[in-house]
C-alpha positions as CSV (number, residue, x, y, z in Angstrom):
1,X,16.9,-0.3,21.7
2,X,17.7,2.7,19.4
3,X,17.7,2.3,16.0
4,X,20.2,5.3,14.2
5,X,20.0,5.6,10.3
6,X,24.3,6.2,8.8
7,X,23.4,6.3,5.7
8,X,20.7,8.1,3.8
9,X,19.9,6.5,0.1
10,X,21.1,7.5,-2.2
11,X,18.1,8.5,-4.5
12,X,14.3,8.8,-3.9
13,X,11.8,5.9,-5.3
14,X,10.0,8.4,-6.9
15,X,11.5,10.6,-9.5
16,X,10.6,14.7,-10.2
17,X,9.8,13.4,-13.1
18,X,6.9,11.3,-12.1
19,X,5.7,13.4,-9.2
20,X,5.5,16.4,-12.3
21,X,3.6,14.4,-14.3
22,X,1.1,13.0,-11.8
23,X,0.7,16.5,-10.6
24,X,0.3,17.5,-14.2
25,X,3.0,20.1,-13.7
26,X,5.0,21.3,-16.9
27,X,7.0,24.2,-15.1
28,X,10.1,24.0,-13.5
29,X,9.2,27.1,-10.6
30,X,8.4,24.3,-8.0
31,X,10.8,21.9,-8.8
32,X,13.0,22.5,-5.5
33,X,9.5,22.2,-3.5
34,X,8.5,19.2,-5.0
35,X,11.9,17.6,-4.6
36,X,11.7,18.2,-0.6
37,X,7.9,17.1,-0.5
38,X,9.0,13.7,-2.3
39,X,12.2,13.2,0.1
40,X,9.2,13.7,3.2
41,X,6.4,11.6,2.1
42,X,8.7,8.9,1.5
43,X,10.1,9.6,5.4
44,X,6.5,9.2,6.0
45,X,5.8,6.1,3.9
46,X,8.9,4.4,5.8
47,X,7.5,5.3,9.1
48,X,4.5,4.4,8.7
49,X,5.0,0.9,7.6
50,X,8.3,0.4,9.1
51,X,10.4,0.0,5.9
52,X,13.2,1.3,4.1
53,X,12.1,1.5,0.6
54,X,15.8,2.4,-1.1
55,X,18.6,0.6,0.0
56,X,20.4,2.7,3.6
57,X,22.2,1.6,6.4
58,X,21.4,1.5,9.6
59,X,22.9,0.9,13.7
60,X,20.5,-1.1,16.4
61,X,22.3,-0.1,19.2
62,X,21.1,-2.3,22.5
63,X,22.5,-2.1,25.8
64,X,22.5,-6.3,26.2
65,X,21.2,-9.1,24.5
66,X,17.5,-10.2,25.4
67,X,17.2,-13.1,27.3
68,X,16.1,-15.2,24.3
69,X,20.1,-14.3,22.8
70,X,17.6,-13.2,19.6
71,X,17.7,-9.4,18.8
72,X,15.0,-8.5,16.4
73,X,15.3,-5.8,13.8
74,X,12.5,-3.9,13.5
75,X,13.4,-1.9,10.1
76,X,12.6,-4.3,6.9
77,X,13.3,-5.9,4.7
78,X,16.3,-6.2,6.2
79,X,19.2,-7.2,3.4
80,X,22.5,-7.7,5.2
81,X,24.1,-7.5,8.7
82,X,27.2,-5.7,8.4
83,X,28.9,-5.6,11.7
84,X,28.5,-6.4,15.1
85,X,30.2,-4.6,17.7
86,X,30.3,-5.6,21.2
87,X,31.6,-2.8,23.9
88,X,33.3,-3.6,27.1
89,X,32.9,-2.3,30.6
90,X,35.8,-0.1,29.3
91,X,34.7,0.9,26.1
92,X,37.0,-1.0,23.8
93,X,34.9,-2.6,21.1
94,X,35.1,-5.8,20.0
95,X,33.9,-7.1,16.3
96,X,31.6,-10.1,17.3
97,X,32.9,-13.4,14.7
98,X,29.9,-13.5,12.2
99,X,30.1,-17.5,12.5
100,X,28.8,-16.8,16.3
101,X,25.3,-15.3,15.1
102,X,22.4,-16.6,12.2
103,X,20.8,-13.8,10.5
104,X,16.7,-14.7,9.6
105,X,16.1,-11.9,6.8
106,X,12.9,-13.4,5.7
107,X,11.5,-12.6,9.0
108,X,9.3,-9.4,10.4
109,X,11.0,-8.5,11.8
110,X,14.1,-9.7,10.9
111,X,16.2,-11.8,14.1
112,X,19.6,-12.5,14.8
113,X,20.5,-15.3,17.1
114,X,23.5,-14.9,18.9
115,X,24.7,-18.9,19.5
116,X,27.4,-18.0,21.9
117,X,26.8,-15.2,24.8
118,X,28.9,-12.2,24.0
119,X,31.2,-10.8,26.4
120,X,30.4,-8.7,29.7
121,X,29.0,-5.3,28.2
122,X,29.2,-2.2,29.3
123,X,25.8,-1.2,31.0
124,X,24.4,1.1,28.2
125,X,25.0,0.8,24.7
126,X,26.8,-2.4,25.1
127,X,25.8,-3.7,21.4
128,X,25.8,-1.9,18.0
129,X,24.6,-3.9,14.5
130,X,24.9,-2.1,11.8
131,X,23.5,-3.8,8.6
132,X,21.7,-2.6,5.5
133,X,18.1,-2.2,4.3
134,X,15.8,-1.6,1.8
135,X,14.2,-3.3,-0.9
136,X,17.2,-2.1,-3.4
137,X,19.0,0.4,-5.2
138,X,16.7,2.0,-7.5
139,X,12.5,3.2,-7.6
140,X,12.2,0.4,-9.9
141,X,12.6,-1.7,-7.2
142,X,9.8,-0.6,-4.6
143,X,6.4,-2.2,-4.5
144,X,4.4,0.2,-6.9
145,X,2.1,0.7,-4.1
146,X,4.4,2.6,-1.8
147,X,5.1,4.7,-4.3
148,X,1.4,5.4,-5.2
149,X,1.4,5.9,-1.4
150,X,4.2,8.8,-2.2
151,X,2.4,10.3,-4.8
152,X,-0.8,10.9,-3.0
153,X,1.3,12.5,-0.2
154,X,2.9,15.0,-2.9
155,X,-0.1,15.7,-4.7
156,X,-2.1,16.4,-1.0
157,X,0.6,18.1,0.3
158,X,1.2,20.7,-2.8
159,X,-2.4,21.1,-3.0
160,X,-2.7,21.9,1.0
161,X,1.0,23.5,0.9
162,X,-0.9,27.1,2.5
163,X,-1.2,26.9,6.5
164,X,-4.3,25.4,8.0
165,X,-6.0,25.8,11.8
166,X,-6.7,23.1,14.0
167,X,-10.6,23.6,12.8
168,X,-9.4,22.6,9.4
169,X,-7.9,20.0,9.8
170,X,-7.5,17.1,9.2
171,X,-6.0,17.9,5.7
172,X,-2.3,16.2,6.2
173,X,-3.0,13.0,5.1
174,X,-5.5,12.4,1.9
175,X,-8.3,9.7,1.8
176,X,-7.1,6.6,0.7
177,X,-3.6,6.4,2.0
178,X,-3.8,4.8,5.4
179,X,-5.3,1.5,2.9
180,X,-2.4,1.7,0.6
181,X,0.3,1.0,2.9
182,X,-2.2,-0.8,5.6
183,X,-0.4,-4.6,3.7
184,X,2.8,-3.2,4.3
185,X,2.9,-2.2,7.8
186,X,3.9,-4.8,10.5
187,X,1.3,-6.8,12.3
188,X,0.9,-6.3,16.0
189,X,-0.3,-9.4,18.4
């Protein structure tokens, strides 16, 4: 299973705006550092908890279809399967009929059921879904504590932006943030 993002979003849930003011910053000589250190802590934020905050799309790319004929999607909250591709012994790709598969959303993490076995794939790669996540187009739309999650990371970050030895560390991640996003990661049995 390899899971490829295609499409970045197309804006960051929090603004240089915000991360200025909780940083109580009134200059613009950072601006361009801040910007990159609010596109990385939400990275982090989304791997950490296994989200993608702003809407993006993404491939799952499987080389069959487990046993069960249920292929789980492990980035959430997943909001819409786009396409699925199935790839002959040949190569030639084949759209798989959307009336053939059930798509469980509400699920983490997410599921589609295939009713009907898909043809003989290839032996690597054989399956591609591409679909969308995120929890929507704008910040407005992420749970405010992933985004107090974000800022903590900036504020740590530009505080701690000089280089550090292994005898000083650890000073990557602040106190406190491991409990803000601990609700939102996925639970492991």
């Amino acid at each position: 299973m390899t899971l490829i993002r295609t499409v970045d979003p197309v804006a960051e849930p929090v603004t240089l705006a915000e991360a200025k003011a909780h940083l109580r910053i009134d200059h613009t000589d950072d601006d361009e550092l801040l910007a990159g250190l609010v596109r990385a802590a939400r990275q982090e934020v989304e791997r950490s908890t296994g989200m993608a905050l702003l809407l993006q799309s993404w491939r799952l790319v499987l080389d069959d279809l487990p046993e069960s004929g249920c292929a789980l999607v492990r980035i959430h909250p997943l909001r819409e399967v786009q396409s699925v591709t199935a790839f002959g012994s040949e190569g030639e790709g084949a759209v798989v009929d959307p009336a053939t598969y059930q798509v469980d959303a509400v699920s983490r993490p997410a599921r589609i059921h295939f009713n009907a076995s898909v043809a003989p794939l290839r032996a690597m790669n054989g399956l591609e879904i591409d679909f969308t996540a995120g929890f929507g187009e704008a910040g407005t739309d992420v749970p405010d504590p992933l985004k107090r999650a974000i800022l903590l990371l900036v504020a740590h970050w530009y505080e701690f932006r000089a280089g550090y030895g292994p005898a000083d560390q650890p000073v990557s991640y602040p106190a406190g943030f491991d409990r803000i996003v601990a609700g939102y990661r996925a639970g492991r049995l």
